[in-house]
N, CA, C and O atoms as a GROMACS GRO file, in nm:
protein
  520
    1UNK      N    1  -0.625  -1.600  -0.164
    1UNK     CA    2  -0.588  -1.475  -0.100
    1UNK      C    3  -0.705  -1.378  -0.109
    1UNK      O    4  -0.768  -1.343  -0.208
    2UNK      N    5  -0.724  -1.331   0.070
    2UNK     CA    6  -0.813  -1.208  -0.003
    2UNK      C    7  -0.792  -1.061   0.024
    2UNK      O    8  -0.718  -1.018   0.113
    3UNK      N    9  -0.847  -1.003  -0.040
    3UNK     CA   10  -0.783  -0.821  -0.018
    3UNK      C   11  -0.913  -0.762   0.038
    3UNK      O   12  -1.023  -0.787  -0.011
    4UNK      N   13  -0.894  -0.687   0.135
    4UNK     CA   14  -0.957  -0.589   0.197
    4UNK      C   15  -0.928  -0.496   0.272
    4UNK      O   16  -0.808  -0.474   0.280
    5UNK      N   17  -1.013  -0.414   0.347
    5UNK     CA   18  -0.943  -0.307   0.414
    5UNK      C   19  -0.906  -0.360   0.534
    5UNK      O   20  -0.964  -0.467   0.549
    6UNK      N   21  -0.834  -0.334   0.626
    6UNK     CA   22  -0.733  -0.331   0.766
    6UNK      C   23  -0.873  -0.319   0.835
    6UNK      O   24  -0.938  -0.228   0.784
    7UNK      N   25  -0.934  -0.378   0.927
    7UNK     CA   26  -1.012  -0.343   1.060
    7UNK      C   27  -0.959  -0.343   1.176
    7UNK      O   28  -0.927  -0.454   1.216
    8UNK      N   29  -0.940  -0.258   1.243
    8UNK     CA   30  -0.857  -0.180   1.356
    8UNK      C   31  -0.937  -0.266   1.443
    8UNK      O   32  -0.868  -0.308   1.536
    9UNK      N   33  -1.096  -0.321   1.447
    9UNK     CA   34  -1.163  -0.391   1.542
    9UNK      C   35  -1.096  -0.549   1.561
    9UNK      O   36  -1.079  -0.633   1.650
   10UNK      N   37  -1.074  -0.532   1.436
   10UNK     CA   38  -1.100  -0.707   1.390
   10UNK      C   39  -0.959  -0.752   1.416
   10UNK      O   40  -0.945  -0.846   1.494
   11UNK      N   41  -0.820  -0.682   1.346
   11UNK     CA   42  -0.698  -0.700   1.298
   11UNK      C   43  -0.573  -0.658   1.427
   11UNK      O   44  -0.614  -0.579   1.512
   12UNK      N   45  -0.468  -0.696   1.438
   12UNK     CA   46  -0.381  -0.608   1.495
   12UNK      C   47  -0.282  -0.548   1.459
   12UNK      O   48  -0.181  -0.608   1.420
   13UNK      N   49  -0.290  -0.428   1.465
   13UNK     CA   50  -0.166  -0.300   1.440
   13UNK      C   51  -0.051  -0.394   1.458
   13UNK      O   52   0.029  -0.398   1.365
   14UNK      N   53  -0.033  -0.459   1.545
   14UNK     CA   54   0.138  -0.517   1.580
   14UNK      C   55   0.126  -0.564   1.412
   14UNK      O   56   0.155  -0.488   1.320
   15UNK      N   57   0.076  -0.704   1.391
   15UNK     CA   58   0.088  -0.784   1.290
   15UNK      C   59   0.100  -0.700   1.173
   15UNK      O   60   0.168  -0.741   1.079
   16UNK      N   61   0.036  -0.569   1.166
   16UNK     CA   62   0.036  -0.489   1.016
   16UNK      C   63   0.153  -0.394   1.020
   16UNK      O   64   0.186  -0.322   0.926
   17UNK      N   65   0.222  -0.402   1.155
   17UNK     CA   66   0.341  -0.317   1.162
   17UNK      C   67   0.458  -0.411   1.132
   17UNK      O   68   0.564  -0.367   1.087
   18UNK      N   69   0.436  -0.548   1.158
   18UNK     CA   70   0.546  -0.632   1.146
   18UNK      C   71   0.526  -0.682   1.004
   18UNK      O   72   0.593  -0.783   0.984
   19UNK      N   73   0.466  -0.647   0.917
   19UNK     CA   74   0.452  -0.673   0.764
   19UNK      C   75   0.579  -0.600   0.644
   19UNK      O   76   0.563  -0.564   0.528
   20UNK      N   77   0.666  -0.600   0.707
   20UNK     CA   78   0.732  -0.552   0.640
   20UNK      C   79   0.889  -0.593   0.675
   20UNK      O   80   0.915  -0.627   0.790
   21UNK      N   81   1.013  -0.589   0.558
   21UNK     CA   82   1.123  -0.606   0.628
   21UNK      C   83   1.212  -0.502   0.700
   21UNK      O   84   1.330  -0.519   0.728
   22UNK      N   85   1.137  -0.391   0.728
   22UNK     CA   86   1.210  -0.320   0.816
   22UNK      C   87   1.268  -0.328   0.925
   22UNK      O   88   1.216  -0.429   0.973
   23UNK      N   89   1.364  -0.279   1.022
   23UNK     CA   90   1.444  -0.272   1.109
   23UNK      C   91   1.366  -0.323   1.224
   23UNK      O   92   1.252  -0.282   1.206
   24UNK      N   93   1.371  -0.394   1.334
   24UNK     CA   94   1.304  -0.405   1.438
   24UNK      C   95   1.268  -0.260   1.515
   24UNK      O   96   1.174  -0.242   1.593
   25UNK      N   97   1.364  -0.165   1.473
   25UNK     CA   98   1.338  -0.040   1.603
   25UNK      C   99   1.197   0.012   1.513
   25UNK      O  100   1.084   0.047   1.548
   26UNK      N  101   1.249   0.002   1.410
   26UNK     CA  102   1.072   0.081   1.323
   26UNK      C  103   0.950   0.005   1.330
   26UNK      O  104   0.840   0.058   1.315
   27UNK      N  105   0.965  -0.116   1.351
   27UNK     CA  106   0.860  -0.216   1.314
   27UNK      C  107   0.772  -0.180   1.464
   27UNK      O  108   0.651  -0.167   1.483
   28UNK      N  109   0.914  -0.168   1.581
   28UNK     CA  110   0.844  -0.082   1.696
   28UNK      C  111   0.744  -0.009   1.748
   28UNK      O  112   0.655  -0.027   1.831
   29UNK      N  113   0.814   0.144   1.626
   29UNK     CA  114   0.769   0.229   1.663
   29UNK      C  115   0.606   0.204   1.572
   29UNK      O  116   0.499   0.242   1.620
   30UNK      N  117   0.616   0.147   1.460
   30UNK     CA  118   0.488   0.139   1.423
   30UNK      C  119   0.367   0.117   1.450
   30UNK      O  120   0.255   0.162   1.429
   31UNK      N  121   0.439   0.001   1.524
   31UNK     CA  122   0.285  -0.112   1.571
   31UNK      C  123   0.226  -0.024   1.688
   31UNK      O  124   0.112  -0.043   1.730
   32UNK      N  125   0.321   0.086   1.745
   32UNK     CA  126   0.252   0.158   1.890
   32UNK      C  127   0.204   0.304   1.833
   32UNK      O  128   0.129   0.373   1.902
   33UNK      N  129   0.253   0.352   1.699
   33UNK     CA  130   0.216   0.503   1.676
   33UNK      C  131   0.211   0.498   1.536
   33UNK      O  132   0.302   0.558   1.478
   34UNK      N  133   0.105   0.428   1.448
   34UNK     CA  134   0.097   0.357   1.382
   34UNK      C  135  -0.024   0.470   1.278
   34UNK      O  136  -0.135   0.477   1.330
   35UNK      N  137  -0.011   0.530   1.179
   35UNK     CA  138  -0.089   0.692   1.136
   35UNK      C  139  -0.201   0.626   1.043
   35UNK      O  140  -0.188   0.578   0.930
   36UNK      N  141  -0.332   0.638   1.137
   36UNK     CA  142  -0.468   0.550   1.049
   36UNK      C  143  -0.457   0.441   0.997
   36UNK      O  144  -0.458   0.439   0.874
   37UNK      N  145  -0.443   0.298   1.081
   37UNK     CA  146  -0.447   0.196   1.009
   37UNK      C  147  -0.586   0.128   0.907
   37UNK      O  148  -0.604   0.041   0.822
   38UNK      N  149  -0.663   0.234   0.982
   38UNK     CA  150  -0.792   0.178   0.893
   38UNK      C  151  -0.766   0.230   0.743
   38UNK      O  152  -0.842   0.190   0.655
   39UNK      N  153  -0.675   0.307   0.715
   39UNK     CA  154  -0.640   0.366   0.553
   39UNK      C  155  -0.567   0.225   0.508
   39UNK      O  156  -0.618   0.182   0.405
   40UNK      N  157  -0.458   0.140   0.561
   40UNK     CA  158  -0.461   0.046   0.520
   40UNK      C  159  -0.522  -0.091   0.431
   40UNK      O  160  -0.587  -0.178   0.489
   41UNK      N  161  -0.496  -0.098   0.302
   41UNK     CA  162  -0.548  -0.240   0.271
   41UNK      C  163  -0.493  -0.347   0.278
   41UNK      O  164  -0.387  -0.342   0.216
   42UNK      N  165  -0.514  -0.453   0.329
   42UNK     CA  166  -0.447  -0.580   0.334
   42UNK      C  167  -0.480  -0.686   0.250
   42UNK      O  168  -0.581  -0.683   0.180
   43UNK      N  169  -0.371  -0.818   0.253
   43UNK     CA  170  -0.409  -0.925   0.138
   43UNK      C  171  -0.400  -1.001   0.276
   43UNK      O  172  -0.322  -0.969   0.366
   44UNK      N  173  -0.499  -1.118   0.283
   44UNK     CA  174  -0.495  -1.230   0.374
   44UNK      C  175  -0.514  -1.299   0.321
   44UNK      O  176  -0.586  -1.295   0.222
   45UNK      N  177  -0.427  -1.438   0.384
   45UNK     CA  178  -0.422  -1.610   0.324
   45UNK      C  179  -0.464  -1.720   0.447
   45UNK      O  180  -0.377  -1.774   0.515
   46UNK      N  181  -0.589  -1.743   0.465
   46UNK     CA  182  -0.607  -1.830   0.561
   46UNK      C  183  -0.576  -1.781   0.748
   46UNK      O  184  -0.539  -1.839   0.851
   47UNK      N  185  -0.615  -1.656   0.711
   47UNK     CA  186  -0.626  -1.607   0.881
   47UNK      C  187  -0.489  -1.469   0.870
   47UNK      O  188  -0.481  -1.355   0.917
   48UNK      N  189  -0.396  -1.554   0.784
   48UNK     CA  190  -0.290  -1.448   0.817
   48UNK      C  191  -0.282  -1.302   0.732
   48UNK      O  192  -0.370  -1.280   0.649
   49UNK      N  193  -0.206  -1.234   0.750
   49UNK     CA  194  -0.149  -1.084   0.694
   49UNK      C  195  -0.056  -1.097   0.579
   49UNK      O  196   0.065  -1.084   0.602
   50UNK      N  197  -0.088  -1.115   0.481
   50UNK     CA  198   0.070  -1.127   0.418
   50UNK      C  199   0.118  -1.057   0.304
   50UNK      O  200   0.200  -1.082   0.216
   51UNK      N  201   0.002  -0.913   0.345
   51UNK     CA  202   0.096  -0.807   0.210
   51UNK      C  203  -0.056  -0.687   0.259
   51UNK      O  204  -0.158  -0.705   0.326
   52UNK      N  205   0.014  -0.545   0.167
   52UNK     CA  206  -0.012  -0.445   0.209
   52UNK      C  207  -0.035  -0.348   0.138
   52UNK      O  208  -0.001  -0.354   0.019
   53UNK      N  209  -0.098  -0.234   0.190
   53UNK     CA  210  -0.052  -0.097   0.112
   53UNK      C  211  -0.125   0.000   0.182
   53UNK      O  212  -0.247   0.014   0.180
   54UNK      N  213  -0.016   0.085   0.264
   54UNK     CA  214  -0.014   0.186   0.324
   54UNK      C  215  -0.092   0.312   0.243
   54UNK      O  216  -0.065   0.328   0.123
   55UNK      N  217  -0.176   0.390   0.301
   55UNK     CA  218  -0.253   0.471   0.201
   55UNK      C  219  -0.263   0.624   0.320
   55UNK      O  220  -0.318   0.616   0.430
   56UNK      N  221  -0.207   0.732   0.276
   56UNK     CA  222  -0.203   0.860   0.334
   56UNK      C  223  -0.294   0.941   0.266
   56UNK      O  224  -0.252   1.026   0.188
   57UNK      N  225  -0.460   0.917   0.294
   57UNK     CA  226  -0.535   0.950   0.269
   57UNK      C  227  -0.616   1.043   0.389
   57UNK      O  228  -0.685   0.995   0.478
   58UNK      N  229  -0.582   1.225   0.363
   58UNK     CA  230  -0.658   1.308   0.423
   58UNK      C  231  -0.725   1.417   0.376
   58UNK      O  232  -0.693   1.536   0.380
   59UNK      N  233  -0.891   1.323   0.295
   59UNK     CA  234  -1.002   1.363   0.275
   59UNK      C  235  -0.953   1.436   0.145
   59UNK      O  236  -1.030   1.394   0.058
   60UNK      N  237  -0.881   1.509   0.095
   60UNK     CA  238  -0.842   1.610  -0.057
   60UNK      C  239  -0.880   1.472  -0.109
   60UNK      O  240  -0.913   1.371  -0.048
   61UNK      N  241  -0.864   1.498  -0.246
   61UNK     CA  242  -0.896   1.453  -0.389
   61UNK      C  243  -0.804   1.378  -0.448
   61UNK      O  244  -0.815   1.318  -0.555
   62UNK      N  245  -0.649   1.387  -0.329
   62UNK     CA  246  -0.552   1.307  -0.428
   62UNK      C  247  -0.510   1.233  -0.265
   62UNK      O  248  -0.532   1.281  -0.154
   63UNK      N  249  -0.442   1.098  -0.301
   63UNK     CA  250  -0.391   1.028  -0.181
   63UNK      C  251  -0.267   0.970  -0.198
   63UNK      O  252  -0.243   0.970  -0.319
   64UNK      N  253  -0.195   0.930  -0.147
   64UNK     CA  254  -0.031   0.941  -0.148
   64UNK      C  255  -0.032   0.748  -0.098
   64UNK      O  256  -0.113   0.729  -0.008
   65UNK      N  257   0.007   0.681  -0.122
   65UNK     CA  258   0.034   0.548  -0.146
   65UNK      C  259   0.191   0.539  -0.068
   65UNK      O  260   0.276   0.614  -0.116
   66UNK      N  261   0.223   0.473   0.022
   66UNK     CA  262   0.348   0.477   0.086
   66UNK      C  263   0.359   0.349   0.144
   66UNK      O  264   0.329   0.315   0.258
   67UNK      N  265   0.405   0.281   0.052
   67UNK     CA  266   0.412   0.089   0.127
   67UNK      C  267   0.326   0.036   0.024
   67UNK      O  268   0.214   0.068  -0.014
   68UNK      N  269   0.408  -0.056  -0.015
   68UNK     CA  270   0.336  -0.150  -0.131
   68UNK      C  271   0.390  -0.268  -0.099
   68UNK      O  272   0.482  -0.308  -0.170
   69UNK      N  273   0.347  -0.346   0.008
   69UNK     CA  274   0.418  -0.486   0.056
   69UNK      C  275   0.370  -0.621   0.031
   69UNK      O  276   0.252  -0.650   0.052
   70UNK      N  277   0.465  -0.713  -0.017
   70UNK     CA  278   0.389  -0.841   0.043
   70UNK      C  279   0.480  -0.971   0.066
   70UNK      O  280   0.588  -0.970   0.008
   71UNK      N  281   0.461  -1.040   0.113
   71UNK     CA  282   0.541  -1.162   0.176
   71UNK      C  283   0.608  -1.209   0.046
   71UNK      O  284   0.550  -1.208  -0.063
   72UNK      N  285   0.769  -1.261   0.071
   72UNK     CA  286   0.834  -1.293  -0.037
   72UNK      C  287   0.716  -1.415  -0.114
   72UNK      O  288   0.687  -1.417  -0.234
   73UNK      N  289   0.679  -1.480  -0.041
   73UNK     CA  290   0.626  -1.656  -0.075
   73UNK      C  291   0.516  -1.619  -0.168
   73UNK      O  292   0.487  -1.700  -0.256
   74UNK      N  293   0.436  -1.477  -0.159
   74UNK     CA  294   0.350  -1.400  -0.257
   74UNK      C  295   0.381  -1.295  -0.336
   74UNK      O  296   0.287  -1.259  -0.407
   75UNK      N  297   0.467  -1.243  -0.346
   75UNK     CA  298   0.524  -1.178  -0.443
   75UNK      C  299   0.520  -1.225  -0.620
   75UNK      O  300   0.604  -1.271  -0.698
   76UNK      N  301   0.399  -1.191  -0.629
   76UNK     CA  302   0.372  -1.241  -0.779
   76UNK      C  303   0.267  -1.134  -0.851
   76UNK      O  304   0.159  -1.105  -0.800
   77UNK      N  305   0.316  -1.079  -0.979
   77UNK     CA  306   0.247  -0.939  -1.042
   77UNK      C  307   0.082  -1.002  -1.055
   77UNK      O  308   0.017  -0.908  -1.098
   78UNK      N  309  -0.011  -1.122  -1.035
   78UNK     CA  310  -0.097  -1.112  -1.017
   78UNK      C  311  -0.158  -1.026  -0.836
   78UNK      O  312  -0.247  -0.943  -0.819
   79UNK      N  313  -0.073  -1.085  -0.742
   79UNK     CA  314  -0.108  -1.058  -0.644
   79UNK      C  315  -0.087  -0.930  -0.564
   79UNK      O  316  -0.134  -0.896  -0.455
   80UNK      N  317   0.020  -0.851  -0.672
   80UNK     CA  318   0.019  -0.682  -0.679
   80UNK      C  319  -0.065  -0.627  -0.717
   80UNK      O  320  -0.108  -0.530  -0.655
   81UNK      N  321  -0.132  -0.676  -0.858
   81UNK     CA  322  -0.211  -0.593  -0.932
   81UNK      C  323  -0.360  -0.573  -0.818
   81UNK      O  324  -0.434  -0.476  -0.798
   82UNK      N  325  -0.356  -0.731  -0.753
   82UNK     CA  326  -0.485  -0.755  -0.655
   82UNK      C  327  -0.496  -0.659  -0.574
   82UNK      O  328  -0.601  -0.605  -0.540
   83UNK      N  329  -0.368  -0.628  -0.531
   83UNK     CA  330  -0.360  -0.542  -0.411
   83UNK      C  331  -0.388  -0.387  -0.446
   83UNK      O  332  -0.444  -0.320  -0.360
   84UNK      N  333  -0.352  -0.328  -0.570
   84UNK     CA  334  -0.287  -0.222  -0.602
   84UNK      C  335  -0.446  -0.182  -0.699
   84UNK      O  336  -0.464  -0.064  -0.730
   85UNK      N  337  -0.550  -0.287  -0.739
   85UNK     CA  338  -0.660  -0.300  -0.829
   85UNK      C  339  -0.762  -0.248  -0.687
   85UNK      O  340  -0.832  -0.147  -0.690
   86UNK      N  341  -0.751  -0.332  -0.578
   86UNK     CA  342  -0.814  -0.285  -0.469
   86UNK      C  343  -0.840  -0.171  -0.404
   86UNK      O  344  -0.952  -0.121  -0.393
   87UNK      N  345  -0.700  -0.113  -0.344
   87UNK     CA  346  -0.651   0.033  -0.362
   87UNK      C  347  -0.717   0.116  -0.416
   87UNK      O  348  -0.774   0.202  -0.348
   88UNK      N  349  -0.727   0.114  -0.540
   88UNK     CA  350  -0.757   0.209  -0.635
   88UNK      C  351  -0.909   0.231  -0.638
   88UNK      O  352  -0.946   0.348  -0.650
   89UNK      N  353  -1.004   0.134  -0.628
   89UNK     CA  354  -1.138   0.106  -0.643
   89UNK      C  355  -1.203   0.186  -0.494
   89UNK      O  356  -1.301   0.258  -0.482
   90UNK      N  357  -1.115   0.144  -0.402
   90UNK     CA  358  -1.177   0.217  -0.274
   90UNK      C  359  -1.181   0.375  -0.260
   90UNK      O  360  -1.265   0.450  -0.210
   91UNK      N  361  -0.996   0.411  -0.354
   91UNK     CA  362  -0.997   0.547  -0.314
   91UNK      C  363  -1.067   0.616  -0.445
   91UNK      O  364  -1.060   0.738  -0.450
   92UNK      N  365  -1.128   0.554  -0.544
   92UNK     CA  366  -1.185   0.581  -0.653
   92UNK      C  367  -1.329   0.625  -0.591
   92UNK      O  368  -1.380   0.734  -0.612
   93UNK      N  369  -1.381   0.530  -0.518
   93UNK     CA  370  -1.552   0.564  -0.423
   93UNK      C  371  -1.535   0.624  -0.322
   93UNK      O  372  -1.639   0.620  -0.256
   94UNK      N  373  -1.431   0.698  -0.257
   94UNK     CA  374  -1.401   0.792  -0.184
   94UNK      C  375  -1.397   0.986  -0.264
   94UNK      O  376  -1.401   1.091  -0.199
   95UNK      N  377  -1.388   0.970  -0.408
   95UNK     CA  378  -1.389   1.065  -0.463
   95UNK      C  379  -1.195   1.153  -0.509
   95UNK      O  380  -1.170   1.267  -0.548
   96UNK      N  381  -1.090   1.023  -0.478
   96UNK     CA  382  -0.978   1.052  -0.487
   96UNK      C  383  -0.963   1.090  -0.665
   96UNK      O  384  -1.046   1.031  -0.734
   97UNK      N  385  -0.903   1.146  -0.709
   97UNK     CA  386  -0.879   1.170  -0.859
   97UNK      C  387  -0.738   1.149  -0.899
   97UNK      O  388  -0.694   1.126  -1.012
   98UNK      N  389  -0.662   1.163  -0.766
   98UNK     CA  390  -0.472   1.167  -0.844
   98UNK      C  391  -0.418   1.087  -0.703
   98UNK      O  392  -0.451   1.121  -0.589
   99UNK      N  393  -0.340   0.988  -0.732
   99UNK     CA  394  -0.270   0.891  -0.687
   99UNK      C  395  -0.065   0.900  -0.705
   99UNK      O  396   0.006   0.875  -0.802
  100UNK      N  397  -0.035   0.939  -0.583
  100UNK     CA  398   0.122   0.978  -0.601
  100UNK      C  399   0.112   0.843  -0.522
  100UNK      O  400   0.022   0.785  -0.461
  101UNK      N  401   0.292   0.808  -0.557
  101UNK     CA  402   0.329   0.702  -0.433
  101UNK      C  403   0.515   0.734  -0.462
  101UNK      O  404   0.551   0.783  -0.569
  102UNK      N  405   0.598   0.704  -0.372
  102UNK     CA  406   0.728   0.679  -0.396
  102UNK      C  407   0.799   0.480  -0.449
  102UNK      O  408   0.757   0.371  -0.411
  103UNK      N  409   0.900   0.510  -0.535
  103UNK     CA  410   0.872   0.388  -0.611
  103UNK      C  411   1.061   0.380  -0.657
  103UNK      O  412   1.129   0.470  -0.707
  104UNK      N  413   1.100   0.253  -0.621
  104UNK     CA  414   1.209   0.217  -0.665
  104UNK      C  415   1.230   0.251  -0.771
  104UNK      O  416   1.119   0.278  -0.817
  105UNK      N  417   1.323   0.274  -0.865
  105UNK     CA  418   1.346   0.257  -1.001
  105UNK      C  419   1.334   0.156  -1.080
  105UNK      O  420   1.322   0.168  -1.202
  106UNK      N  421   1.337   0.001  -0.991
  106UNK     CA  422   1.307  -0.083  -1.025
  106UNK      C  423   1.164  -0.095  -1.088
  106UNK      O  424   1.122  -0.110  -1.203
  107UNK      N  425   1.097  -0.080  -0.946
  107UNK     CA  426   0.942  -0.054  -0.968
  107UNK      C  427   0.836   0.064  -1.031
  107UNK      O  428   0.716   0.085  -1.043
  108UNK      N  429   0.940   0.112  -1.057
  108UNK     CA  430   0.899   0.281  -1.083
  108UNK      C  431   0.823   0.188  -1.271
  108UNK      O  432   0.712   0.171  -1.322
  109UNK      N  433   0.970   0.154  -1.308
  109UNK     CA  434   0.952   0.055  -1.460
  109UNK      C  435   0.815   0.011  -1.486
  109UNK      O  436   0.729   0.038  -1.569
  110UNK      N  437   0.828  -0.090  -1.355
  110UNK     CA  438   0.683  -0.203  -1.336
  110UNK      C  439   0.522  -0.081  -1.406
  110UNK      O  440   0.438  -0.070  -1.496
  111UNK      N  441   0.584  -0.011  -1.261
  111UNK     CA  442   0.451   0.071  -1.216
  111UNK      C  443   0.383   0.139  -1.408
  111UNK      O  444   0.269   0.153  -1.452
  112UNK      N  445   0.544   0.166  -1.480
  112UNK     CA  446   0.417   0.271  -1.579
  112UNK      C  447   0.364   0.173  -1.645
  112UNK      O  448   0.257   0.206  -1.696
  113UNK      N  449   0.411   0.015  -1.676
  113UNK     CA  450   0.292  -0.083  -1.721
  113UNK      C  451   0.134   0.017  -1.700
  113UNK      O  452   0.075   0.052  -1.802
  114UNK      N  453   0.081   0.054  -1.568
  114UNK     CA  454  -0.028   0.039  -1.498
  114UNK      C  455  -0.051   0.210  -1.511
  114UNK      O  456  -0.141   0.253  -1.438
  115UNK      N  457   0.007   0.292  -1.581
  115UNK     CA  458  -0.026   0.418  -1.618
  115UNK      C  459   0.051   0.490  -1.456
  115UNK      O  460  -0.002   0.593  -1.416
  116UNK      N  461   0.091   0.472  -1.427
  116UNK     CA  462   0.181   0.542  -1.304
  116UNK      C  463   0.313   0.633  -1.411
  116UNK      O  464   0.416   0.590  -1.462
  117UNK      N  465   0.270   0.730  -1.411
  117UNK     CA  466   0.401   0.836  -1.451
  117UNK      C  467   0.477   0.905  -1.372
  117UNK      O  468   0.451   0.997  -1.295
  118UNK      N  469   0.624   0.822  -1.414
  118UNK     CA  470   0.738   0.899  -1.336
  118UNK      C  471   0.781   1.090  -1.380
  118UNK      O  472   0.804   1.151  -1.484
  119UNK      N  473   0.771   1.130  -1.203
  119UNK     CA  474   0.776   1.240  -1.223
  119UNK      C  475   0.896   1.316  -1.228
  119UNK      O  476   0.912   1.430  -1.272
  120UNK      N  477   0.988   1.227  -1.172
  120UNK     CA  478   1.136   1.297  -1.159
  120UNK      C  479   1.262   1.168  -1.128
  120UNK      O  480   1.267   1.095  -1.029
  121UNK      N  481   1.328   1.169  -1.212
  121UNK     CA  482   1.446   1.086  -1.196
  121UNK      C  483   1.495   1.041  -1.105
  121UNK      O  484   1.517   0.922  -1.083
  122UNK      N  485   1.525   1.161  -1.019
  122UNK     CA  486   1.583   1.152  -0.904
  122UNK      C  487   1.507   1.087  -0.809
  122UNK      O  488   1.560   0.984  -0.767
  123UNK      N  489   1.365   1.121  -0.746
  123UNK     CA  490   1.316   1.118  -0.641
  123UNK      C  491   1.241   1.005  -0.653
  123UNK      O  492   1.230   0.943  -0.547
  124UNK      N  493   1.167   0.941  -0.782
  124UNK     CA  494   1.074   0.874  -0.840
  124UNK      C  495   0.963   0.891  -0.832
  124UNK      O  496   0.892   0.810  -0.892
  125UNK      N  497   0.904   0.990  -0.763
  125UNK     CA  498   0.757   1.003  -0.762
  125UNK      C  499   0.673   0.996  -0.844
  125UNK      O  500   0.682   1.070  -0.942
  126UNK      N  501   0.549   0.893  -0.830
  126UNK     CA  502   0.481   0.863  -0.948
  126UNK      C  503   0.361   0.914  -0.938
  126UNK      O  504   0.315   0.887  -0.826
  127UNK      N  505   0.286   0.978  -1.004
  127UNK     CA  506   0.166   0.985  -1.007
  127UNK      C  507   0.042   0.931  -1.109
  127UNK      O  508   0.077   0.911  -1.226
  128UNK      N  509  -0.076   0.910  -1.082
  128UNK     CA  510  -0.141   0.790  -1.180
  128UNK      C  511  -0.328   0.923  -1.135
  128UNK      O  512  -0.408   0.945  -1.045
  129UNK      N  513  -0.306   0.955  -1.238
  129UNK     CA  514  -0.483   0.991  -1.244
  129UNK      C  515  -0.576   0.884  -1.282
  129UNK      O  516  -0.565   0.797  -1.368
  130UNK      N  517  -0.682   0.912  -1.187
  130UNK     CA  518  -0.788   0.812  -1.204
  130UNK      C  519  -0.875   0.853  -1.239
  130UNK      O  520  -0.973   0.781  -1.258
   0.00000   0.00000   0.00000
């Protein structure tokens, strides 16, 4: 598997919109109005798409993480950390310092393994200084 950034030249929006198990009407609207896919990083296996992480990165110092995906058949805490180790390194040489993302409760758990501190019970917002 390898991780890199999304190339808008190279890649297609449909395929990085259909990366997910969301609803067909969203998977829709994505692939056609789809907000900076080049902020995107992707994991590829032999040509294909098969995991993600949405990154709402505009230029400030902190960037907001929204989508942390990857194909059930890869779903394995090495191939998160790959994804999520990647992430971090890019928006680290971009000059980012604070990292929020929204996070299951499930995952919220996972996440403080990795220094991600939950900020509120309710909402889960995590944030992770780098």
């Amino acid at each position: 598997m390898i991780i890199r950034r999304f190339n808008p030249e190279k890649d297609s929006v449909k395929d990085l919109a259909r990366l997910n198990e969301h609803p067909n009407e969203w998977q829709e609207w994505m692939a056609t109005q789809y907000p900076a896919p080049e902020n995107a990083i992707v994991a590829e296996d032999k040509g294909e798409l098969v995991g993600c992480i949405h990154i709402f990165d505009s230029g400030y110092p902190w960037a907001v993480i929204d989508g942390w995906y990857l194909k059930p058949a890869y779903r394995t805490m090495r191939n998160a950390r790959m994804l999520g180790q990647f992430a971090e390194s890019q928006l680290r040489r971009r000059g980012v310092k604070l990292i929020g993302l929204t996070a299951s409760v499930q995952m919220s758990k996972v996440l403080k393994r990795y220094k991600y501190n939950d900020t509120t019970k309710e909402y889960r917002f995590l944030l992770r200084v780098l």
